[in-house]
ROLOLUM-826016 format. One record per residue (C-alpha): residue in three letters; x, y, z. Coordinates in steps of 0.02 Angstrom, whole numbers, padded with zeros to 5 digits, always signed. Last residue first. Layout:
REM ROLOLUM-826016
alaXYZ/...
//
This chain:
REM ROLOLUM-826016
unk+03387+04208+06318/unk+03567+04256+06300/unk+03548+04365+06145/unk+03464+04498+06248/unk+03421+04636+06123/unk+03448+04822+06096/unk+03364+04919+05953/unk+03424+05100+05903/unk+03322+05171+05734/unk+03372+05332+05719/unk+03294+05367+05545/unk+03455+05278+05467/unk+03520+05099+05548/unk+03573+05032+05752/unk+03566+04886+05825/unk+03642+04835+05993/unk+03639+04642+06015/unk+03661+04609+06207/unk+03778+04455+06275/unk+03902+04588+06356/unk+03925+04660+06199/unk+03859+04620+06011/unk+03890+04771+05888/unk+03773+04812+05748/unk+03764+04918+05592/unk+03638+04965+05456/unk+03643+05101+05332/unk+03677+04979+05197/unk+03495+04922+05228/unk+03437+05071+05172/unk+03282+05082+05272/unk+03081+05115+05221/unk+03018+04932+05260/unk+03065+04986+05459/unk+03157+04850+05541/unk+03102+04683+05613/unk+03235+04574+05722/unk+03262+04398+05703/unk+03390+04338+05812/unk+03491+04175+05891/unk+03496+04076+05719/unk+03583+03930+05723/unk+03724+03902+05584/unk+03785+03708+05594/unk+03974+03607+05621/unk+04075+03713+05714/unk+03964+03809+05842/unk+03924+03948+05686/unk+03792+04075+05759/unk+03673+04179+05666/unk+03594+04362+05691/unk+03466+04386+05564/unk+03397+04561+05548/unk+03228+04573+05474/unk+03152+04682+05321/unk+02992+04652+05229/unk+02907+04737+05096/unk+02755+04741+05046/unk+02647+04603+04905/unk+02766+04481+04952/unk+02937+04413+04868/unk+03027+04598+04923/unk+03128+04512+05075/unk+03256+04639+05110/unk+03376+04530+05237/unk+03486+04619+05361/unk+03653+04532+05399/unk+03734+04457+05561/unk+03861+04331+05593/unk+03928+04269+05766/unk+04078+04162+05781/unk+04110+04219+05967/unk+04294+04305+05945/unk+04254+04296+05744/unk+04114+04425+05759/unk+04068+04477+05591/unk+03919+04597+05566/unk+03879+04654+05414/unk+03839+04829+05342/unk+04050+04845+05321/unk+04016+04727+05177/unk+03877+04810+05068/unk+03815+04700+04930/unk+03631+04723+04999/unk+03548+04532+05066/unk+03416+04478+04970/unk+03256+04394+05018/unk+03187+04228+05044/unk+03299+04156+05187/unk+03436+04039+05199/unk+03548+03952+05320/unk+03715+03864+05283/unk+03817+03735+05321/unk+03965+03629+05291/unk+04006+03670+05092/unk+04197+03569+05067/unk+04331+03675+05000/unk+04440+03575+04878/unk+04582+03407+04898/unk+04613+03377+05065/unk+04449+03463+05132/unk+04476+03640+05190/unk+04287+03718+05270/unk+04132+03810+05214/unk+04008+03905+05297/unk+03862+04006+05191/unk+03744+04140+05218/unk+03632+04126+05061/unk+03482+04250+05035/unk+03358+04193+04909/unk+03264+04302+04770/unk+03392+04279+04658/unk+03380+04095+04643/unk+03471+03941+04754/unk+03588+04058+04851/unk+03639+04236+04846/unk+03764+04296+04943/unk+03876+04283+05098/unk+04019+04165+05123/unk+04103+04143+05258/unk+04273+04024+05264/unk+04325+03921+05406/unk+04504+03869+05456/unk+04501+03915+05649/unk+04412+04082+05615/unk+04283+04173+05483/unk+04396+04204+05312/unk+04250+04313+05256/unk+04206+04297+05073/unk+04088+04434+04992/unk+03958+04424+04844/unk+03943+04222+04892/unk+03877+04113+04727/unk+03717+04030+04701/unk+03695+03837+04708/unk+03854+03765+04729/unk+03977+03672+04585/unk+04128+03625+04594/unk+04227+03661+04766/unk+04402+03719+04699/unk+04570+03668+04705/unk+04732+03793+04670/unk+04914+03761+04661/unk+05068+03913+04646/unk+05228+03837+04603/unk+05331+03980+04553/unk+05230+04072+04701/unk+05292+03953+04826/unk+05172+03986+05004/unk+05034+04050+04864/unk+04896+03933+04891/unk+04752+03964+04797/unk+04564+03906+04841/unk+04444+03931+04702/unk+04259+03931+04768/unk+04133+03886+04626/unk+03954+03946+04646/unk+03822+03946+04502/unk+03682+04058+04477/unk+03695+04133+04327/unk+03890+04118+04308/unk+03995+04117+04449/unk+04167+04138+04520/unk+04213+04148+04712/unk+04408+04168+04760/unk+04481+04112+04912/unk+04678+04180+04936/unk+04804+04087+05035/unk+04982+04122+05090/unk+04925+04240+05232/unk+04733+04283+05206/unk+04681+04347+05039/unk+04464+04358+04999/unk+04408+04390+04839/unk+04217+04377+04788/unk+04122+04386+04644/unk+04236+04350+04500/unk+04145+04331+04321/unk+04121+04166+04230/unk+04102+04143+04060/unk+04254+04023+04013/unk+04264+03906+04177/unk+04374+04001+04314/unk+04567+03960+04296/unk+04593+04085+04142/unk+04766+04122+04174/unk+04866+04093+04351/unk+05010+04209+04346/unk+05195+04238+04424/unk+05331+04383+04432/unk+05243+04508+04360/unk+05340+04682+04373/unk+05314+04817+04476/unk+05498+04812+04505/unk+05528+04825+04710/unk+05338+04786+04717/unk+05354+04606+04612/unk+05191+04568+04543/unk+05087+04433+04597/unk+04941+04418+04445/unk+04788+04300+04471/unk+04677+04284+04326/unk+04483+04256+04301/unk+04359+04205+04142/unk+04256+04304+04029/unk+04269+04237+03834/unk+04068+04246+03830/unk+04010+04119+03693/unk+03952+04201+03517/unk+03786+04295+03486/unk+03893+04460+03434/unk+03805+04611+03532/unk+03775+04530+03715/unk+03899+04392+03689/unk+04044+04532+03683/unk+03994+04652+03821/unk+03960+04813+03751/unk+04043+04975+03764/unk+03989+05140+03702/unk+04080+05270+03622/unk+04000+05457+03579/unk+04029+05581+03426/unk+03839+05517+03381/unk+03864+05338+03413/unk+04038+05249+03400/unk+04060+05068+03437/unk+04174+04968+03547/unk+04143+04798+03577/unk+04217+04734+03740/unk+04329+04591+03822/unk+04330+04498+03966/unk+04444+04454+04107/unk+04378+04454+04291/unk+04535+04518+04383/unk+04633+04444+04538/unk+04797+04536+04600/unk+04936+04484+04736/unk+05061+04604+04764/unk+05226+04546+04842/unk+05358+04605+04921/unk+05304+04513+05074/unk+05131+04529+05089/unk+05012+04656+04988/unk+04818+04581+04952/unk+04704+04656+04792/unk+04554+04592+04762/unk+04471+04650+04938/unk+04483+04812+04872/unk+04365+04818+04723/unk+04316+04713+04566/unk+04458+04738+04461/unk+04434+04720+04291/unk+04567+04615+04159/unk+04739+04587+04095/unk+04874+04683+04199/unk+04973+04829+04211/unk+05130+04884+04331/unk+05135+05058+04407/unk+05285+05158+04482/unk+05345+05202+04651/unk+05259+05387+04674/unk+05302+05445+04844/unk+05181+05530+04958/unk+05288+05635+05096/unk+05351+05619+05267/unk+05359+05424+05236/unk+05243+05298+05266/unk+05131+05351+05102/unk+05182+05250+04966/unk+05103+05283+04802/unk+05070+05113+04694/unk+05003+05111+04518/unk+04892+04980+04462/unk+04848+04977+04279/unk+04700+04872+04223/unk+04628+04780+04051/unk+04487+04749+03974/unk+04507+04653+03809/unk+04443+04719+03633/unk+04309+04681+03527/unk+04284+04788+03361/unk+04267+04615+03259/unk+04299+04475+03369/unk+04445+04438+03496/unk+04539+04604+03448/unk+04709+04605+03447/unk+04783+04725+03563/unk+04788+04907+03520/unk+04622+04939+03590/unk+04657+04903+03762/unk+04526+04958+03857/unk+04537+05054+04008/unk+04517+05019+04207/unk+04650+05119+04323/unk+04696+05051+04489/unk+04757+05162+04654/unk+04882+05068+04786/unk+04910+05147+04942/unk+05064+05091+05030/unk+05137+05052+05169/unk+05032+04971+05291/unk+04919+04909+05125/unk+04782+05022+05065/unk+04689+04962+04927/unk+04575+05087+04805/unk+04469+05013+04670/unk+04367+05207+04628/unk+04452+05236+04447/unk+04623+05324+04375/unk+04613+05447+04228/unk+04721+05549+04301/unk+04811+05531+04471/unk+04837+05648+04603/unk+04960+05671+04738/unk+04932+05773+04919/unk+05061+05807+05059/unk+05042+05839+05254/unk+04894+05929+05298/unk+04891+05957+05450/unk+04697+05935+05519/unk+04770+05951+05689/unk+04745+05763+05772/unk+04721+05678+05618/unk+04887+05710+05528/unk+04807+05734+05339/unk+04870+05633+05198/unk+04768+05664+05033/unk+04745+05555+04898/unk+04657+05622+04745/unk+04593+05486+04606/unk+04568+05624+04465/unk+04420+05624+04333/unk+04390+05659+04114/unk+04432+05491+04060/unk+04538+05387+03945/unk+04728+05443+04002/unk+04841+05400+03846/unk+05008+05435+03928/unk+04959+05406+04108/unk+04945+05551+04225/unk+05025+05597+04389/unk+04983+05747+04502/unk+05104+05791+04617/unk+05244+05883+04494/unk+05114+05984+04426/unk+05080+06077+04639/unk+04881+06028+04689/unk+04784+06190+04673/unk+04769+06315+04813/unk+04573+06352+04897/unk+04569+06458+05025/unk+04675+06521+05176/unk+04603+06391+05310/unk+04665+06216+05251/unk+04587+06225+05058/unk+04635+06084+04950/unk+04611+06106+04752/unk+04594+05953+04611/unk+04630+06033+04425/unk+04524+06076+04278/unk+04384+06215+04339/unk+04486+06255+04473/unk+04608+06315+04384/unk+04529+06441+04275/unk+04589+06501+04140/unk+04604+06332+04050/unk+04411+06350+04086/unk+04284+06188+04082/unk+04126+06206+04133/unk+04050+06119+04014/unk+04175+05989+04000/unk+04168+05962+04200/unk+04322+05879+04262/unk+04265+05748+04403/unk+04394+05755+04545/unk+04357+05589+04671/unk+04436+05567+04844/unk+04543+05450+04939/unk+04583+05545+05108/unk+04709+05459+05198/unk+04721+05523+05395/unk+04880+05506+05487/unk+04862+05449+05685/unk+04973+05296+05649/unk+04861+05238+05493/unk+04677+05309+05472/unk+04584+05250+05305/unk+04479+05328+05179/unk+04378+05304+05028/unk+04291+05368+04878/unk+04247+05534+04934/unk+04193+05671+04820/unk+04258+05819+04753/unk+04381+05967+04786/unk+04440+05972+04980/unk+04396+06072+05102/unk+04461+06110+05290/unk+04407+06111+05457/unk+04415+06147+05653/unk+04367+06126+05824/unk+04170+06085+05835/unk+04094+06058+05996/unk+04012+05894+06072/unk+03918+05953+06252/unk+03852+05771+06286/unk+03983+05680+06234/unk+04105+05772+06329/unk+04266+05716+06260/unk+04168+05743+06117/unk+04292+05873+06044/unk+04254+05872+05837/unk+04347+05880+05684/unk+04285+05914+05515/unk+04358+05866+05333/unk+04249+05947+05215/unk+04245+05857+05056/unk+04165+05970+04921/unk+04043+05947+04766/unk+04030+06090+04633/unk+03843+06144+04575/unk+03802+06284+04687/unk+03909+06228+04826/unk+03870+06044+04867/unk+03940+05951+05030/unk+04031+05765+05058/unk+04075+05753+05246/unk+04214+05658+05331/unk+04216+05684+05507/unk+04339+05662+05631/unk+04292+05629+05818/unk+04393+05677+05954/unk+04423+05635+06132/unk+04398+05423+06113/unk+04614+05417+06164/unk+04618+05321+06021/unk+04526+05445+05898/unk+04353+05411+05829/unk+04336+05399+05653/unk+04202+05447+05520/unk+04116+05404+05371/unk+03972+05529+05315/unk+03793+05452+05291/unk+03665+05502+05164/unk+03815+05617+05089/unk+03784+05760+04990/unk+03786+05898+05126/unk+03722+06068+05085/unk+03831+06242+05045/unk+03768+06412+05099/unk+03950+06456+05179/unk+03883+06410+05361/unk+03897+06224+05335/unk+03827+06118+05479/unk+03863+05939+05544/unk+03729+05903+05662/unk+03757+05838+05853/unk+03675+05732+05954/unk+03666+05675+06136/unk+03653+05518+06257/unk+03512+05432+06167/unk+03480+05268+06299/unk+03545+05092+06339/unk+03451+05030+06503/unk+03406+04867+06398/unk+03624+04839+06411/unk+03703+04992+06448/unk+03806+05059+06327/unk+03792+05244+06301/unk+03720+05303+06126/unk+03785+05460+06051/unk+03719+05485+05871/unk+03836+05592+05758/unk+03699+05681+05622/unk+03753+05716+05453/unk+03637+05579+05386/unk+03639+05459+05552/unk+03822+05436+05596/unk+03847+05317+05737/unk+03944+05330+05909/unk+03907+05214+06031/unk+03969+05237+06218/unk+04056+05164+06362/unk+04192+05028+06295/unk+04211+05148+06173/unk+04120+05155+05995/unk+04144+05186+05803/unk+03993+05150+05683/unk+03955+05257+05504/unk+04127+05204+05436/unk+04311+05236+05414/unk+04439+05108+05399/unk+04586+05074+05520/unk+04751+04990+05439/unk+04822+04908+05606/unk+04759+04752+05509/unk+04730+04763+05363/unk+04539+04716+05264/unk+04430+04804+05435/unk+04304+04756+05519/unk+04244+04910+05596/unk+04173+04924+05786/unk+04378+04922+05845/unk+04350+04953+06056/unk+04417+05118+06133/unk+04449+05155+06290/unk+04308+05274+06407/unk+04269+05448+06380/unk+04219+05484+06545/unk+04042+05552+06564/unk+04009+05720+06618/unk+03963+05738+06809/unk+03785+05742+06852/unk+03624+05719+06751/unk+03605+05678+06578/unk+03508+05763+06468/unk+03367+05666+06390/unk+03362+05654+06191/unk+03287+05802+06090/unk+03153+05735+05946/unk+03158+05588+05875/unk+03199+05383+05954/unk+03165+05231+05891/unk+03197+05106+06054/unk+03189+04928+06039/unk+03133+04788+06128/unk+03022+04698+06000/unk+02917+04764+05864/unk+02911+04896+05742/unk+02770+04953+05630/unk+02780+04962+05441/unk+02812+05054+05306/unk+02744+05030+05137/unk+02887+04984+04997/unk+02996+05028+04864/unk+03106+04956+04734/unk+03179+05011+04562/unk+03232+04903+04419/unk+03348+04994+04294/unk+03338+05034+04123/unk+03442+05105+03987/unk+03383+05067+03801/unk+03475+05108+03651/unk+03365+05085+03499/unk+03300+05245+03497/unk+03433+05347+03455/unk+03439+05260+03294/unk+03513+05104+03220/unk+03564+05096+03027/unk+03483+05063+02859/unk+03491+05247+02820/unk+03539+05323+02986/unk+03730+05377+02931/unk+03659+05460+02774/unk+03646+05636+02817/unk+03811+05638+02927/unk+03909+05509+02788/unk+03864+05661+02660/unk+03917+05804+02770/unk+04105+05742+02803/unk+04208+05632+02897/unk+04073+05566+03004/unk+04129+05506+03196/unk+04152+05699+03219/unk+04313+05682+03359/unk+04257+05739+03535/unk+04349+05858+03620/unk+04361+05836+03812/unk+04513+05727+03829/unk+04612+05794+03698/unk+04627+05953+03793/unk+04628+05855+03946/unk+04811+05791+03876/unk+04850+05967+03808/unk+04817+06040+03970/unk+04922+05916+04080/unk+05085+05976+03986/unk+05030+06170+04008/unk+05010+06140+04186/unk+05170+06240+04215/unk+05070+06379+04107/unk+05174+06470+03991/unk+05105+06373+03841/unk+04925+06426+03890/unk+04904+06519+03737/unk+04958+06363+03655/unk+04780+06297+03699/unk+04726+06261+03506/unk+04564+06171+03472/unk+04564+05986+03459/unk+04598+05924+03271/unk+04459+05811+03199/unk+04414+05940+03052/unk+04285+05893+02921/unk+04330+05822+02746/unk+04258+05915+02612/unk+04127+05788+02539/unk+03972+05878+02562/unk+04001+06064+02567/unk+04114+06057+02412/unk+03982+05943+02307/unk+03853+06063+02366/unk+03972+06196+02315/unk+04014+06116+02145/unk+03823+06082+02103/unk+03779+06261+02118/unk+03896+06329+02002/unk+03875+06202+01887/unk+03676+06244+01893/unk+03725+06424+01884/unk+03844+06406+01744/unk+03696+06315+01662/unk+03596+06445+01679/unk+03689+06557+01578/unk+03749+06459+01470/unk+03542+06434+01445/unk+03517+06646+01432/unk+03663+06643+01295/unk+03580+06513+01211/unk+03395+06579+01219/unk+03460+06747+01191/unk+03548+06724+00993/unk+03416+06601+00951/unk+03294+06759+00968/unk+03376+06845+00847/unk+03441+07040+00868/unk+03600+06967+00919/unk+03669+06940+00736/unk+03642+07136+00726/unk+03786+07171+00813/unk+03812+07350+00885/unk+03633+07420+00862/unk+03580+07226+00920/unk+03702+07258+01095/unk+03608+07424+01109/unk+03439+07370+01085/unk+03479+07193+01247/unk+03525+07333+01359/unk+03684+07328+01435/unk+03761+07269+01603/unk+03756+07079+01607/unk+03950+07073+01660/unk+04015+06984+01503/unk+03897+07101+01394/unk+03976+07254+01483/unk+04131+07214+01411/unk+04076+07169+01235/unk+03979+07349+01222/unk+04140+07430+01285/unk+04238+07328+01147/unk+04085+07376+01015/unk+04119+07572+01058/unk+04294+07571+01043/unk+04301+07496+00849/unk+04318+07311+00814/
//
């Protein structure tokens, strides 16, 4: 082959040379059999070609790692960056291209998951009886500036000597009562009761309050009032924690504040130290390793915002959510803040003990056995910070089988903690890079495994030390947990039946429990009332009827003695009742939604040791929260107070 055929050759393989010169060259080419083939190799390297990178783009496997933060190596945080790095990226359920485009082919779609919720309203309506709704700018009083006066406990609260905040606080004198961000002053007087003063909460840095009704306490001496109030800065949520001089009530000044990162969840007031329970929600948008804020709870006392120090925040090994339980201990009297811990991962069940606060984490356990396919048990981790000391100590967590339903499920006496979960499991399934849980029976068609446990774990260890398993008939939920002393009552229920589980834990390795059987609805709070009686409030023989209940002890379960029921429904919002053991007085406000407008009365009942009478019915505006209401019974008058400054005072005596 001379030169000028190898050059022809070359540019062949590269499609550079006219079809004359190649035949000059080779004459063989100069047929038309000789392009056809070359043109279909041609075209079949294209097809080939073309099939290996579809076949490339479909089946290579995609990439589930989270993207790198070692740039942030250097950071003390760096530890808690990895673990929210995890957090917020979300593994492709597909593991390549092909399962994407196929994944809906015989499977569900967006559209088959349905969220729903009922929603009520209502006309409004006129008011009746001897009540005063008052707007506008209240009388000044005339004369010397009231006296302060001694303080009276308006809350009902789980501990004693453990004070909880709320919209109501009073002296023997006056009424103090958070309406939105407006404190209410209201002097105590019987039909002669009147407005004393107000005063609004303000922000000056262009920030808005969040909260429909701040909680609040009122110091011993009845001199200062501390505020708790949620506000919104653009699109970040704040605590501001405010204290106010209303040892003139009628000339109420501001003294100081500071901020806090979040929301509240709870508080209490302990010795004159404030506990600030509050709420950190990491926003993945948002999200900038750069920035702390943006990742990590921040307390501002007066020089701005400073993050919480690494060796205060705590975090489990596999945290399962993108939030911080923050607790905060403030001295009450200068806003001092004291020390701060935070908690990853951790949920809104919050109990406060005299010692100790005790902060619960919900997650499922998905390296357990599963009960059916996919299904997985619910289970909780409890981890107790003590806060008598100078600072917050971390003492270690124990973990249990089950949900917690709030406070009032968890009890603290002598060494012990005493726990009661609803157990359950869950399906777990994966839509669109997202998880959603189902109850079993509600996917599967089989029976509901759902029952209760009670847990006493050993505080010096955090170990369990004793258990009750599955003593509520498979299916049942908890409801209602009340501890007093050596005995816890515990309501169960399923549709609309009532058992009511009493436990006595004087020998915890020989803990014994009777129950009532079966009642017609089931109590959403138990109240241990006085002399051996138990209060239950709920629903009672469908869901449209509200149940206040009384039982006592028999010798062998809890005997029903009385009760009095209403069409309606009472709201699930304890500290909106009133329970006055001194004179055995109940009262709850009743939404009655059975007609063609809403209805809403107050009941005030009376337990004389064997019936419930009632002694009130008072109507309040259709338009009301009812969670928002509060009352307080002095001197024989019922003083009523709930949102739109509605103030109603009644003689019960009559």
């Amino acid at each position: 082959m001379n030169d000028k055929e190898k050059s022809f050759k070359i540019l062949d393989s590269v499609g550079g040379v006219k079809e004359s010169y190649l035949a000059e060259s080779d004459p063989k080419r100069a047929s038309g059999h000789g392009r056809t083939g070359r043109r279909l190799l041609a075209i079949a390297a294209c097809v080939a070609l073309l099939l290996t990178s579809l076949s490339l783009w479909l089946f290579i496997p995609y990439s589930n790692d989270p993207p790198s933060v070692k740039e942030y190596s250097d950071s003390e945080y760096y530890p808690l960056i990895q673990k929210i790095n995890c957090l917020t990226f979300t593994p492709n359920r597909f593991r390549n291209n092909f399962e994407m485009l196929t994944a809906n082919i015989g499977g569900f779609k967006d559209e088959d998951i349905r969220y729903g919720a009922d929603a009520e309203s209502g006309d409004s309506e006129s008011d009746t009886g001897i009540d005063y709704i008052l707007s506008g700018n209240p009388e000044s009083a005339t004369g010397t500036p009231t006296t302060t006066g001694t303080y009276v406990e308006a809350t009902d609260n789980q501990v004693a000597g453990v004070i909880e905040g709320d919209i109501i606080k009073r002296s023997d004198k006056h009424i103090f009562y958070m309406n939105g961000s407006t404190l209410n002053v209201y002097t105590i007087e019987g039909e002669d009761s009147k407005l004393l003063s107000r005063h609004t909460v303000h922000h000056g840095d262009g920030s808005y309050s969040g909260c429909n009704s701040p909680d609040f306490y009122l110091s011993e001496d009845c001199r200062r009032v501390t505020v708790i109030d949620k506000r919104y800065l653009g699109m970040n949520s704040y605590l501001s924690v405010i204290s106010l001089d209303v040892s003139d009530p009628e000339n109420i000044k501001e003294i100081q504040r500071i901020s806090i990162s979040g929301s509240k969840i709870s508080s209490r007031l302990v010795d004159g130290k404030l506990l600030l329970i509050s709420y950190f929600h990491i926003n993945k948008r948002g999200l900038d390793f750069s920035d702390e804020s943006t990742f990590l709870p921040q307390i501002d006392v007066g020089n701005g915002f400073e993050s919480l120090r690494p060796d205060k925040i705590f975090s489990p090994d596999d945290p399962s959510s993108l939030g911080y339980t923050v607790v905060t201990k403030i001295d009450e009297q200068t806003l001092t803040l004291e020390d701060s811990a935070a908690f990853l991962s951790y949920s809104s069940s919050v109990y406060v003990s005299l010692d100790s606060v005790y902060i619960t984490r919900g997650y499922v356990d998905s390296d357990d056995q599963p009960l059916f396919e996919n299904s997985f048990p619910k289970m909780s981790e409890i981890s107790r910070l003590r806060y008598s000391g100078d600072k917050l100590e971390y003492l270690g967590s124990a973990t249990i089988e089950g949900r917690i339903k709030d406070q009032y499920s968890l009890d603290e006496k002598d060494g012990i903690l005493r726990v009661v979960t609803t157990t359950e499991s869950l399906i777990r399934m994966a839509h669109d890079g997202e998880y959603f849980s189902y109850a079993v029976p509600d996917l599967v068609g089989k029976p509901s495994e759902s029952s209760a446990n009670l847990y006493c774990i050993d505080l010096a260890t955090m170990k369990t030390v004793a258990t009750v398993e599955q003593f509520a008939p498979l299916g049942e939920a908890v409801r209602s947990v009340r501890f007093d002393g050596n005995t816890a009552y515990v309501c169960t229920s399923v549709a609309l039946s009532d058992p009511v589980f009493f436990f006595d834990l004087t020998d915890i390795s020989n803990i014994t429990y009777k129950h009532t059987g079966t009642i017609d609805g089931f109590s959403s709070s138990l109240v241990d009332l006085n002399d051996g009686y138990l209060l239950g409030i709920g629903v009672g023989s469908s869901r449209s009827v509200a149940k206040i209940e009384i039982y006592e002890e028999g010798e062998e379960k809890v005997i029903p003695l009385c009760k009095f029921e209403t069409a309606g429904y009472i709201a699930d919002a304890y500290k909106s009742y009133l329970i006055d053991r001194d004179n055995s007085l109940v009262g709850v406000a009743v939404t009655d939604n059975t007609h063609s407008t809403v209805k809403i009365n107050y009941y005030l009942l009376h337990f004389n040791g064997s019936r419930l009478t009632k002694l009130a019915e008072i109507p309040l505006p259709s338009s009301i929260d009812t969670r928002s209401t509060r009352a307080q019974v002095i001197d024989g008058y019922l003083y009523l107070l709930t949102e739109g400054n509605v103030f109603k005072v009644e003689d019960i005596t009559k």
